[in-house]
C-alpha positions in Angstrom: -12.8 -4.1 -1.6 -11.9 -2.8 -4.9 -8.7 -1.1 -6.3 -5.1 -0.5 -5.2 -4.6 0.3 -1.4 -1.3 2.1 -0.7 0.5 1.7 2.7 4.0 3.2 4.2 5.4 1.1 6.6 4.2 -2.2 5.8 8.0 -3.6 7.2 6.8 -2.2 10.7 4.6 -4.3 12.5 1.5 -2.7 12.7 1.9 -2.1 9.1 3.1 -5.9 8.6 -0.4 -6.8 10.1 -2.5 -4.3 7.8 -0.9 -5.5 4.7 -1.7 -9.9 6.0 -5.3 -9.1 6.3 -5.4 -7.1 3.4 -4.1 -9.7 1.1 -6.4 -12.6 2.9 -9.0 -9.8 2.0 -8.2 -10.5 -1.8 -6.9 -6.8 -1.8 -4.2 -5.8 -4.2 -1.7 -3.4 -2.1 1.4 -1.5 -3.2 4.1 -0.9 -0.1 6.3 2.4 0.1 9.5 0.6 2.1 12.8 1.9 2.4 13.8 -1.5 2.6 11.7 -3.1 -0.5 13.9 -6.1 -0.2 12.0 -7.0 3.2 8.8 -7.6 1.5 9.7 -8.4 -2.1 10.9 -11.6 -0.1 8.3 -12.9 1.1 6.9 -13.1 -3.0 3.1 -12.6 -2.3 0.5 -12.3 -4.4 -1.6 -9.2 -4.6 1.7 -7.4 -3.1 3.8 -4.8 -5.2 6.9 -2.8 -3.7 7.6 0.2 -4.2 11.2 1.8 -2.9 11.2 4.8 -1.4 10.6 6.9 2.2 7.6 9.2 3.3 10.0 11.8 4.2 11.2 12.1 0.3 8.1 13.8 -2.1 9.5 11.7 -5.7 8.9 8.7 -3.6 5.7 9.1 -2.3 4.6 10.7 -6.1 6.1 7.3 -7.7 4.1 4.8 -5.4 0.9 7.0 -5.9 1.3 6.8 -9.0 -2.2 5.3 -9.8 -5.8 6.9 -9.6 -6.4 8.3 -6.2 -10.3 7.8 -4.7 -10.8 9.4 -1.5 -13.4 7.7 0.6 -15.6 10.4 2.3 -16.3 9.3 6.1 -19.8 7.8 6.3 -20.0 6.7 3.0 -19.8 3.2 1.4 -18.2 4.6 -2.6 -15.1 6.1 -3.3 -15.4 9.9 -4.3 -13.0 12.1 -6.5 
Protein backbone atom coordinates (compact mmCIF):
# COMPACT_ATOMS: atom_id res chain seq x y z
CA UNK A 1 0.00 0.00 0.00
CA UNK A 2 1.20 3.18 -1.09
CA UNK A 3 0.96 6.75 0.49
CA UNK A 4 0.03 8.31 3.84
CA UNK A 5 -2.97 6.73 5.69
CA UNK A 6 -4.56 9.05 8.26
CA UNK A 7 -6.29 7.65 11.40
CA UNK A 8 -8.24 9.35 14.55
CA UNK A 9 -8.03 7.45 17.45
CA UNK A 10 -5.09 5.43 17.10
CA UNK A 11 -4.70 5.74 21.33
CA UNK A 12 -8.11 3.71 21.44
CA UNK A 13 -7.79 0.28 20.98
CA UNK A 14 -9.30 -0.63 17.93
CA UNK A 15 -7.41 2.15 16.52
CA UNK A 16 -4.15 1.00 18.47
CA UNK A 17 -4.64 -2.35 16.49
CA UNK A 18 -5.20 -0.60 12.88
CA UNK A 19 -2.22 1.49 13.27
CA UNK A 20 0.29 -2.15 14.48
CA UNK A 21 -0.74 -3.86 11.36
CA UNK A 22 -0.48 -0.95 9.34
CA UNK A 23 3.13 -0.25 10.25
CA UNK A 24 4.04 -4.29 9.95
CA UNK A 25 2.31 -3.56 6.49
CA UNK A 26 5.35 -1.09 5.74
CA UNK A 27 2.58 1.63 5.74
CA UNK A 28 3.51 5.22 6.58
CA UNK A 29 0.48 6.60 8.97
CA UNK A 30 -0.08 10.01 10.44
CA UNK A 31 -2.41 9.80 13.95
CA UNK A 32 -4.82 12.77 14.92
CA UNK A 33 -4.50 12.20 19.08
CA UNK A 34 -5.58 14.51 21.60
CA UNK A 35 -2.95 12.96 23.57
CA UNK A 36 0.01 12.86 20.84
CA UNK A 37 2.31 12.20 23.73
CA UNK A 38 0.74 8.50 23.98
CA UNK A 39 2.05 7.53 20.70
CA UNK A 40 5.01 9.85 20.09
CA UNK A 41 6.23 7.35 22.92
CA UNK A 42 6.33 4.50 21.60
CA UNK A 43 8.99 6.19 18.72
CA UNK A 44 7.94 4.01 15.67
CA UNK A 45 8.95 4.16 12.47
CA UNK A 46 6.56 4.88 9.61
CA UNK A 47 4.46 6.71 12.52
CA UNK A 48 3.89 10.69 12.59
CA UNK A 49 1.59 12.51 15.23
CA UNK A 50 -0.36 14.90 14.80
CA UNK A 51 -2.11 16.89 17.89
CA UNK A 52 -5.44 17.63 17.63
CA UNK A 53 -9.45 16.25 18.10
CA UNK A 54 -12.03 15.30 15.39
CA UNK A 55 -14.44 17.47 16.98
CA UNK A 56 -12.14 20.74 16.25
CA UNK A 57 -12.08 21.50 12.00
CA UNK A 58 -8.10 23.33 12.24
CA UNK A 59 -7.15 20.03 13.61
CA UNK A 60 -8.49 17.73 11.33
CA UNK A 61 -7.33 20.45 8.20
CA UNK A 62 -3.61 20.28 9.82
CA UNK A 63 -3.38 16.41 9.94
CA UNK A 64 -4.93 16.22 6.29
CA UNK A 65 -2.72 18.26 5.35
CA UNK A 66 -1.24 16.12 2.50
CA UNK A 67 -2.86 14.91 -0.94
CA UNK A 68 -6.14 13.29 -0.37
CA UNK A 69 -6.98 9.99 -2.86
CA UNK A 70 -10.32 8.65 -2.30
CA UNK A 71 -10.47 4.98 -3.12
CA UNK A 72 -13.78 4.22 -5.02
CA UNK A 73 -15.41 0.88 -3.65
CA UNK A 74 -14.60 -1.95 -6.01
CA UNK A 75 -11.65 -0.59 -7.29
CA UNK A 76 -7.94 -1.52 -6.82
CA UNK A 77 -6.34 2.68 -7.61
CA UNK A 78 -6.90 5.61 -5.77
CA UNK A 79 -9.13 8.17 -7.65
CA UNK A 80 -9.32 12.12 -7.20
Amino acid sequence: MNGLILIAGATGYIGGELLKKLLAAGCTVRCLARRPEALRARALAGLEVVEGDVLHCESVRAACSFNLRARRPGTRNASA
